[in-house]
C-alpha positions, 0 to 999 in steps of 0.5 A, spaced: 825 242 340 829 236 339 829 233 334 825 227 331 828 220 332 829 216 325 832 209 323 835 207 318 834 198 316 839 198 310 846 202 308 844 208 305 848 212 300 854 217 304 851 223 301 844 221 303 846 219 310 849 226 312 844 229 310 840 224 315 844 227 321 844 233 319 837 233 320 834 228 325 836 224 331 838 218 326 841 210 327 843 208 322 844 200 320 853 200 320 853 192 319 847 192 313 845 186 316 837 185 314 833 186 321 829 181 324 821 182 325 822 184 333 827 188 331 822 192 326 817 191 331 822 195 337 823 199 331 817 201 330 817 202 338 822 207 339 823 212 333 818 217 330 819 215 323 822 208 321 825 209 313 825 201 310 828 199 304 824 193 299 826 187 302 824 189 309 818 185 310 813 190 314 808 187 314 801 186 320 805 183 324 811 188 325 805 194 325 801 192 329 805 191 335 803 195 342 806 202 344 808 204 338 811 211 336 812 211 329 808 215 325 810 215 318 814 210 314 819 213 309 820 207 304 827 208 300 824 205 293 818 205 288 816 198 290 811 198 296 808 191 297 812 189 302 809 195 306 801 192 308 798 199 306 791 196 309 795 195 316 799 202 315 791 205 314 789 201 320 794 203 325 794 211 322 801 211 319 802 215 313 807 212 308 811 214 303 815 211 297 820 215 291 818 214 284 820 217 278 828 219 281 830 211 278 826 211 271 831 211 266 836 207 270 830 201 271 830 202 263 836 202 261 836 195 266 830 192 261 834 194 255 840 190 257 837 184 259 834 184 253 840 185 249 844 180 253 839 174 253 838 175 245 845 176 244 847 171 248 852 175 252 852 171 258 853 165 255 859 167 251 863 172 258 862 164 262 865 161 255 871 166 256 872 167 263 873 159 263 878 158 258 873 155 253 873 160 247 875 156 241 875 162 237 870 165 231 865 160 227 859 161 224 854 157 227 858 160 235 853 162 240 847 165 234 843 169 238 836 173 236 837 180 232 833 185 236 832 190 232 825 192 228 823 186 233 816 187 236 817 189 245 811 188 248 810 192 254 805 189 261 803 196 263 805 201 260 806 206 265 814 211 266 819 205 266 815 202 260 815 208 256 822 209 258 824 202 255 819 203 250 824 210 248 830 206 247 826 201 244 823 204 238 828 210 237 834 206 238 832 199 236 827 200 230 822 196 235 815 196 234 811 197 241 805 194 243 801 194 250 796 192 255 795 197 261 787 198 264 790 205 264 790 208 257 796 213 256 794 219 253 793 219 245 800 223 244 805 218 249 802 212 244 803 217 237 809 219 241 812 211 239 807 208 234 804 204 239 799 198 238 794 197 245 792 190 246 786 188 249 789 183 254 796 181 256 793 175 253 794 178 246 801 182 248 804 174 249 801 173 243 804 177 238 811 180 241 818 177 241 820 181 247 815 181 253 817 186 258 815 186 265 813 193 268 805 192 272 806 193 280 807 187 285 801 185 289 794 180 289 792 183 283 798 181 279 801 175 283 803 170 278 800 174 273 805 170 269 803 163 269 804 156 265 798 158 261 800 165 260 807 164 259 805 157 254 801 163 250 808 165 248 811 165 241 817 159 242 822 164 239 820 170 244 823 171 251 820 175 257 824 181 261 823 182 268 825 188 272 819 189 275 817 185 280 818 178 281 811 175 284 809 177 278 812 170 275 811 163 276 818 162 278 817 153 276 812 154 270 818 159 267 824 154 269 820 150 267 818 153 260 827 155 260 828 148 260 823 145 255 825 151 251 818 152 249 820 159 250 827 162 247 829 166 254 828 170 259 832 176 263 830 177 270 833 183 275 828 181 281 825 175 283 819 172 288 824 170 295 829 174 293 834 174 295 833 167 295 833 164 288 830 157 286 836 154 284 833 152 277 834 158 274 842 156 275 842 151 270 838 155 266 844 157 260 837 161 256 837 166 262 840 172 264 839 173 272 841 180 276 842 181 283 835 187 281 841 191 280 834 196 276 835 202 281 843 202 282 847 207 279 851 212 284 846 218 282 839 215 282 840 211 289 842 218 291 836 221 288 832 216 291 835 217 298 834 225 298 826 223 296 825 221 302 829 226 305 824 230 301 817 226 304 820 226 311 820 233 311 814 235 308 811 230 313 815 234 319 813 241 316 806 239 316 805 238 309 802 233 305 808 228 303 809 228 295 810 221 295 804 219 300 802 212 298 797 210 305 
């Protein structure tokens, strides 16, 4: 019996690709140059399964093409909103995703953002990688003190309770939330959690706002000038979610006017292209989502697909089936 014929979008790590060849009939992507929307569409024409990453765009357009002989999607990454699920359902493509395998990574990205835009630390690395350190005074990049500050979490899923982790243990944080979802008593006695009635209340009372509700329509600047303008003056806003859950001009906007203290973002809406306002803001911390990026968790991640797809081949329910 041959083989199920498989490609790949984006470079996969070396590991993850052996394993592939071993198993499939597989075409790799060696340039690791994003594809077009016809070449996502011959794609989805002449394998048996199409593994994307986040930033391919499989949206009707790409699904909805004649002949097709895909019939799974095996996405590399947690995120699914650049797969239409509706369209996939439609078309009877089953998809998957790999959750869980990169939440302490993501959390450990929450907390350095918001350590660093508090800290000032990339201000000050800019300062001395361009020669203008004029040595210690007392008033040199005064930042905010993190500790017993209070994180507010939006959403409260694996990633925030991560971040709240670290957060509360290591920092003295007190945490509050909004999630429609209530975690379990023991998660919010685990870290003396105070749930909010709305997202409105977490802008309200935090010093940090974290990020940590899924992209989509139903979150889709779900922070915008309003929401944002509920926020104290001295607080800042972390985001290592999604980046279409923020208004990118009214928070460039609200950076400038320095109606809030900062921000610290790892993804944003059109990466990777970035609105060139966030540059000239010297209160933000920008990062290329490097959320998921350690060597063992993009592993993990890729095995995760290994894991879906062979499921799906061996006539069993896919773990991570999303559509």
């Amino acid at each position: 019996m041959s083989k199920p014929k498989v490609l790949v979008t984006r470079r996969w790590p070396e590991e993850v690709e052996a394993e592939l060849k071993q198993k499939y009939d597989v075409t790799l992507n060696e340039k690791d140059i994003p594809m077009s929307i016809p070449e996502l569409q011959a794609a989805f024409q002449n394998y048996d399964c199409v593994c994307p990453t986040v930033t391919d765009p499989i949206n009707e357009e790409v699904l909805s093409i004649e002949n097709k002989r895909a019939k799974i999607i095996a996405s590399f990454g947690v995120g699914f909103n650049h797969i239409d699920l509706d369209a996939a359902k439609k078309e009877n493509l089953v998809v998957t995703n790999t959750p869980e395998v990169l939440t302490d990574c993501t959390a450990d990205i929450a907390m350095t953002l918001l350590l660093s835009v508090a800290r000032r630390t990339g201000e000050g690395e800019r300062e001395l990688r361009a020669g203008n350190w004029a040595g210690w005074r007392p008033t040199h990049l005064r930042g905010t003190k993190v500790t017993g500050k209070t994180l507010g979490c939006i959403g409260f899923g694996r990633i925030a309770q991560a971040t709240a982790d670290r957060a509360h243990f290591g920092f003295g944080m007190n945490i509050i939330f909004s999630d429609p979802y209530m975690p379990s008593d023991d998660i919010i006695k685990k870290y003396n959690a105070t749930p909010c009635g709305s997202v409105e209340e977490v802008l309200q009372k935090a010093d940090f706002v974290s990020i940590h509700c899924p992209g989509g329509e139903s979150t889709y600047h779900l922070l915008n000038k309003e929401r944002i303008g509920m926020m104290k003056k001295t607080a800042y806003l972390i985001n290592s979610a999604r980046g279409d859950v923020i208004d990118n001009d009214a928070l460039i906007e609200a950076l400038r006017n320095k109606t809030i203290a900062g921000a610290g973002l790892d993804v944003f809406e059109g990466e990777p292209k970035l609105n060139p306002g966030f540059l000239a803001c010297e209160n933000a911390v920008l990062l290329p989502h490097l959320g998921s990026a350690s060597i063992e968790t993009r592993i993990a991640m890729g095995m995760r697909v290994l894991e879906n797809m062979e499921a799906y081949y061996n006539d069993k329910e896919p773990g991570d089936r999303v559509a």
